[in-house]
C-alpha positions in Angstrom: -10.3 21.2 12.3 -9.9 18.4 10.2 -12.7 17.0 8.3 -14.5 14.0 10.3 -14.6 10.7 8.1 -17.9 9.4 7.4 -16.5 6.1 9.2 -16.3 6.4 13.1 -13.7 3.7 13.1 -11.5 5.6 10.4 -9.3 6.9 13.1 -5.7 6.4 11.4 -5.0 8.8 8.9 -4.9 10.9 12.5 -1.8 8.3 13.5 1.7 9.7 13.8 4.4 7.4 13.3 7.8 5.9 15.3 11.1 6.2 14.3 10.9 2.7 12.6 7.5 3.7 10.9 4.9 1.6 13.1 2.0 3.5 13.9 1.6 5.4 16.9 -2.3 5.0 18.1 -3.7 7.4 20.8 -1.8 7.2 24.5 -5.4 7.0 27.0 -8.5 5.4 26.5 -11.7 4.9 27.7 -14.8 2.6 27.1 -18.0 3.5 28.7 -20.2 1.1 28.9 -24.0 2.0 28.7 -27.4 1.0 28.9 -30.7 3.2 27.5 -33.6 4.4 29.6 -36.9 4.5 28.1 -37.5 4.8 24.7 -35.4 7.6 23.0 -37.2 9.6 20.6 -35.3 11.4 17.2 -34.9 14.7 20.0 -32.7 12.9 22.5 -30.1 11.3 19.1 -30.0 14.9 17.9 -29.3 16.2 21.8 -26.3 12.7 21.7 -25.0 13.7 18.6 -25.2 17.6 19.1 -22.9 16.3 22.5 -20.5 14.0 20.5 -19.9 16.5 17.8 -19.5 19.7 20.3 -16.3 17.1 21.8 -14.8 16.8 18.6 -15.2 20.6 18.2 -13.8 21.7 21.0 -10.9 19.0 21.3 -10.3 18.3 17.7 -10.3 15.4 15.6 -7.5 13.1 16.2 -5.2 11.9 18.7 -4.6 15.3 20.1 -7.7 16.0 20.2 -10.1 13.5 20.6 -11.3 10.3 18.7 -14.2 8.3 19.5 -16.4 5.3 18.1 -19.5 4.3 19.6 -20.9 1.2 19.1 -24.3 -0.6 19.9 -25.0 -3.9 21.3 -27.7 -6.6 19.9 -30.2 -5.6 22.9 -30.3 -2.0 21.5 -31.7 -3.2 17.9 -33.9 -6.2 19.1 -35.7 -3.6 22.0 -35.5 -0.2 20.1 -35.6 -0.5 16.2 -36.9 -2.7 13.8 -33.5 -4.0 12.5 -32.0 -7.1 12.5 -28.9 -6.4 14.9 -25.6 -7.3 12.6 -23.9 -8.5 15.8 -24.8 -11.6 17.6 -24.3 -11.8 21.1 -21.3 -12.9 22.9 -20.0 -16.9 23.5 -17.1 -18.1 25.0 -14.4 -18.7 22.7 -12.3 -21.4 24.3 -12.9 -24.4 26.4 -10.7 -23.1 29.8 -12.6 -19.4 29.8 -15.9 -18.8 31.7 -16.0 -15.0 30.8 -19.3 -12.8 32.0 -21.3 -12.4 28.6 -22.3 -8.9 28.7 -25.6 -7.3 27.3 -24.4 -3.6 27.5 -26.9 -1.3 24.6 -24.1 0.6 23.9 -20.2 1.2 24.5 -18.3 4.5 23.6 -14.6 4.5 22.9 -12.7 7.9 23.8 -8.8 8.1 22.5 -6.7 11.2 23.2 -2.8 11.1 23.5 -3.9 13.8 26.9 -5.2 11.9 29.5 -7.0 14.7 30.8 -9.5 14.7 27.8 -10.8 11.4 27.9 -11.4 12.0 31.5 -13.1 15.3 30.6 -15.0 14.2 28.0 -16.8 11.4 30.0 -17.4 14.1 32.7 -19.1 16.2 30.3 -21.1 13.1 28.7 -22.4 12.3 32.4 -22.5 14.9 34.6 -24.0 18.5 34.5 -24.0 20.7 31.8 -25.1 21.2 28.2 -23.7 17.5 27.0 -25.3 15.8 29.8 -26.7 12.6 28.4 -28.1 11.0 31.9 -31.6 11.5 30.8 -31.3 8.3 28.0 -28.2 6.6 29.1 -27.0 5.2 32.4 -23.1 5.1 32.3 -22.5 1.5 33.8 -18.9 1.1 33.9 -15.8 3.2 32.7 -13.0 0.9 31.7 -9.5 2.8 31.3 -6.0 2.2 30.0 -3.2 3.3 28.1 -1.0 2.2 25.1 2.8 3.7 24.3 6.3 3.5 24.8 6.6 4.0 28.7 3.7 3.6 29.9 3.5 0.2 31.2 6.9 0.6 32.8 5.5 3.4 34.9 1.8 2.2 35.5 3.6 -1.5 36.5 6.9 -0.6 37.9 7.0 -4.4 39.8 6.8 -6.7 36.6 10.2 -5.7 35.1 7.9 -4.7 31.9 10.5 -3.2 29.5 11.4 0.5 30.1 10.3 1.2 26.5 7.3 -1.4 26.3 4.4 -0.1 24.7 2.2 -2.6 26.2 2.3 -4.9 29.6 3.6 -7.9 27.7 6.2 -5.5 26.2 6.0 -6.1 22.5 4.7 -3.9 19.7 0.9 -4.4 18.2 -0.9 -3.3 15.0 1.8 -3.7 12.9 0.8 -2.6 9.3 0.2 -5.7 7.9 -0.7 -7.3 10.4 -3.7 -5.8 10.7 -7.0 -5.8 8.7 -7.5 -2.0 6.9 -9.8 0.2 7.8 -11.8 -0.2 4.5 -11.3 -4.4 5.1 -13.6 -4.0 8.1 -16.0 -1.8 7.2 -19.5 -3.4 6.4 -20.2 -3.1 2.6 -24.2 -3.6 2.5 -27.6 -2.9 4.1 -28.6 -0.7 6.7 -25.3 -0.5 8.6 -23.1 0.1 5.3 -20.1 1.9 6.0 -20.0 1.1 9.7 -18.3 -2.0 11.3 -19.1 -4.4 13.9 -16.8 -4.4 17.7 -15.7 -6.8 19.8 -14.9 -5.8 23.8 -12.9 -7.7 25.9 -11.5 -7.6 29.6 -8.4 -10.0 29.4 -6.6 -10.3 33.1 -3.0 -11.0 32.3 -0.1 -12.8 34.6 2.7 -10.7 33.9 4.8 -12.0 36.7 4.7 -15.0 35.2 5.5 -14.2 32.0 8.5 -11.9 33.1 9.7 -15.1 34.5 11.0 -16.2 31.2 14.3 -15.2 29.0 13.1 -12.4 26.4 13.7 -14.5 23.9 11.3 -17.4 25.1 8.3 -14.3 25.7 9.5 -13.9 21.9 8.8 -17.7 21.0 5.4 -17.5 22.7 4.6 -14.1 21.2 5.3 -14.6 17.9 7.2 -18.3 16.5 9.8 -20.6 18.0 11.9 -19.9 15.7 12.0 -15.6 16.4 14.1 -14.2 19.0 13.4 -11.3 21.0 15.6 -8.9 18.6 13.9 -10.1 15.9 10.6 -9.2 17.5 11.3 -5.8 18.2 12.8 -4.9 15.3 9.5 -5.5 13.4 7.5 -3.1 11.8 5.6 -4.1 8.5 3.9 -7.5 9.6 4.3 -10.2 11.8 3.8 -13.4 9.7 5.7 -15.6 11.9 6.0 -19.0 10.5 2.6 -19.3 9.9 2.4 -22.0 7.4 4.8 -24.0 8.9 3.3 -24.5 12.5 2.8 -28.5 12.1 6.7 -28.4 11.4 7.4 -25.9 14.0 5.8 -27.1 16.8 7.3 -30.4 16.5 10.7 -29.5 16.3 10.5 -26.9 19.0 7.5 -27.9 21.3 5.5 -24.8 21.6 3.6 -22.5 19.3 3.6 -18.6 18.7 0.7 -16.3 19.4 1.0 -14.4 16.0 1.9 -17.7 14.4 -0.9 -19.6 15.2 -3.3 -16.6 14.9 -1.6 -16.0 11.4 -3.7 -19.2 9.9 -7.4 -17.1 10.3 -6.1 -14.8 7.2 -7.9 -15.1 4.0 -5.8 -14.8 0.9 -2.7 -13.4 3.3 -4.9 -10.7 4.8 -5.4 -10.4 8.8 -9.6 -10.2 9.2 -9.4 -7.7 12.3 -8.4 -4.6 13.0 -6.9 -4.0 16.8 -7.7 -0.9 19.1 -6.7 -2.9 22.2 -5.0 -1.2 25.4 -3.1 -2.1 28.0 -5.0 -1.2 31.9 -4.3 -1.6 35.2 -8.1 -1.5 36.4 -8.6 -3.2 39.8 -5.1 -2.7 40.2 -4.7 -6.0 38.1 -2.2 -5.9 34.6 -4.7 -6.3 32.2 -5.9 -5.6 28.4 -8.7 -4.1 27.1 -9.2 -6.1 23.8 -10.7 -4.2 21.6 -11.4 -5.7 17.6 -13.1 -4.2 14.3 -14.0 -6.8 12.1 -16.8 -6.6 8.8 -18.5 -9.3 10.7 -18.2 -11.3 14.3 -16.9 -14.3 12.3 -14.0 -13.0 11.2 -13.2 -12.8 14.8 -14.3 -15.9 15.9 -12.3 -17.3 13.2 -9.0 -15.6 14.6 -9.8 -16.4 17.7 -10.3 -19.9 17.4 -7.3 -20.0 15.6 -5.4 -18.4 17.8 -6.0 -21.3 20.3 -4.4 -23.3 18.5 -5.9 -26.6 19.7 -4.7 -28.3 17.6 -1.4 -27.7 18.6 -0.4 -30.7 21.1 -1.1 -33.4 18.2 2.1 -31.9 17.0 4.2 -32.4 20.0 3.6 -33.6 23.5 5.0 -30.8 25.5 1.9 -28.7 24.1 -1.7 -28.3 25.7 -4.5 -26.1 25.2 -2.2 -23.3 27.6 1.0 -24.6 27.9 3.4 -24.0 25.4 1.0 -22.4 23.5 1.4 -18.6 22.6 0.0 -16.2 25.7 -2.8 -18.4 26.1 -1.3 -19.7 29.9 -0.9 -15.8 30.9 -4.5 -14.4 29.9 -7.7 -14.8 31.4 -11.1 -13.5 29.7 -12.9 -11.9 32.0 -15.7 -10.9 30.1 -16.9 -10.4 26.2 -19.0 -7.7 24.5 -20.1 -7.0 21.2 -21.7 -4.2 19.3 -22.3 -2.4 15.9 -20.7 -0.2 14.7 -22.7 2.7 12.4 -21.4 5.1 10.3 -20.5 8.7 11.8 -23.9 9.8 10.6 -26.1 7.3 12.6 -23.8 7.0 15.7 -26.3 8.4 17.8 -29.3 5.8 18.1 -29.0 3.8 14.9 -32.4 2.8 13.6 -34.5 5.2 15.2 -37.5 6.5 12.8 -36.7 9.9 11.8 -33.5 11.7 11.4 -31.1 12.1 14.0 -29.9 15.6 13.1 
């Protein structure tokens, strides 16, 4: 079995690649969101991470096997430990949203290429048998989904979603540099060093809608005016997209691109978050799970608010907080979480006095 990184977030050394070189992230995932009974003692994080490590065991470590990252919300540190929780709670992050603000202590994300593991995993976490962890943790909600070519083609046959999409809006994501690294969004100091913070999203998306539209105009609003839809999928390092030029952009064309206008949060050319976001059909609805690493939650309140791009309609007229403005018209937030993010070796109740092995 390969050796497990000291980061729970260091999942892609595990990635296999495409044809073109983009990475190829695990096919199934699941979040379970979670909330702690009573007052767990040093016993029950050895009994968690005994359960957690006997997973990786038995699956293996990577994409077929299993990965997972587990995460704890600010509730968790302000109730249970005398830390300062590195995360703040949630807010919502544009003017049209009215998202549930969720309070969840914790949230554990499976990834497997099988679909059957994450499914057995989560059985094993929370229902009978040696792993069971119902004693300390109630398992609140199970959020599922899926990300790879085919996928969304079979899961939403009606849309007209690509045959070789990877995710609803049909459009690759976590381009290489286009993404923060790994080691970019790991915290550097204090009692979390090593670990990250996460942000969890449930974004309802209008595909009909968007399928609407010529390929090359979902290409405009995913990425720049100025990129058709060959262009788009033939990327595979980044996804700069006009960027710097979106005063100039916008006014000759009269609408903005997603990528483009998040593209202005970088610092010195780098991307401040690192994606793990999945496509779902929960609720029978098209949806994404949005899922973000980031050092700290203002990296991603910085890409998000960039990534609105209000300021795009002094620019032209045709352009409004939604319309004309990247995916903003075909996404609705319907909730936000956050959590931290501890290293592999404190997953299990972070903060607890003792050790939890």
């Amino acid at each position: 079995m390969p050796l497990r990184p000291a980061a729970q977030h260091a999942w892609e050394d595990t990635f296999r690649s495409d044809e073109a070189g983009r990475a190829l992230p695990p096919r199934h995932h699941r979040l379970l969101m979670l909330d702690v009974v009573g007052s767990p003692l040093p016993r029950d994080a050895r009994h968690l991470e005994a359960a957690l490590g006997a997973l990786e065991e038995r699956y293996g470590y990577g994409p077929d096997g299993i990965l997972m990252c587990m995460g704890w919300g600010p509730g968790w540190f302000e109730r249970h430990t005398p830390l300062r929780s590195p995360v703040g709670r949630p807010v919502p992050m544009a003017r049209w949203e009215n998202p549930v603000l969720e309070e969840y202590d914790a949230c554990l994300h499976l990834a497997s290429d099988r679909e059957e593991t994450v499914t057995e995993a989560a059985a094993s976490l929370f229902g009978p048998g040696p792993q069971d962890q119902r004693g300390r943790l109630v398992l609140r909600e199970t959020r599922g989904g899926f990300v790879g070519e085919g996928l969304p083609a079979v899961r939403r046959p009606q849309a007209g979603v690509p045959a070789n999409a990877p995710l609803l809006l049909g459009f690759h994501s976590g381009l290489r540099r286009n993404q923060a690294t790994e080691e970019e969004v790991s915290i550097t100091e204090g009692p979390l060093a090593g670990g990250t913070t996460m942000h969890v999203s449930y974004i309802v998306l209008d595909t009909d809608s968007w399928y609407e539209q010529h390929e090359d105009e979902r290409a405009a609003l995913m990425y720049s005016p100025r990129m058709t839809a060959k262009e788009a999928h033939g990327l595979v390092e980044d996804a700069e997209s006009d960027r710097t030029e979106l005063a100039a952009v916008a006014a000759a064309h009269g609408r903005v691109g997603h990528a483009q206008a998040t593209g202005r949060a970088r610092l010195a050319g780098r991307p401040r978050i690192n994606r793990r976001d999945f496509a779902t059909m929960d609720h029978g609805v098209p949806g994404t799970h949005f899922v973000s690493l980031q050092r700290t939650m203002e990296d991603f309140h910085a890409t998000r608010a960039m990534m609105n791009a209000a300021d795009a309609s002094t620019h032209h007229g045709g352009i409004g907080v939604r319309r004309n403005n990247g995916i903003n018209a075909f996404m609705d937030v319907r909730s936000r979480a956050t959590f931290a993010v501890p290293p592999r070796a404190e997953r299990a109740y972070p903060g607890l006095p003792g050790p939890p092995a």
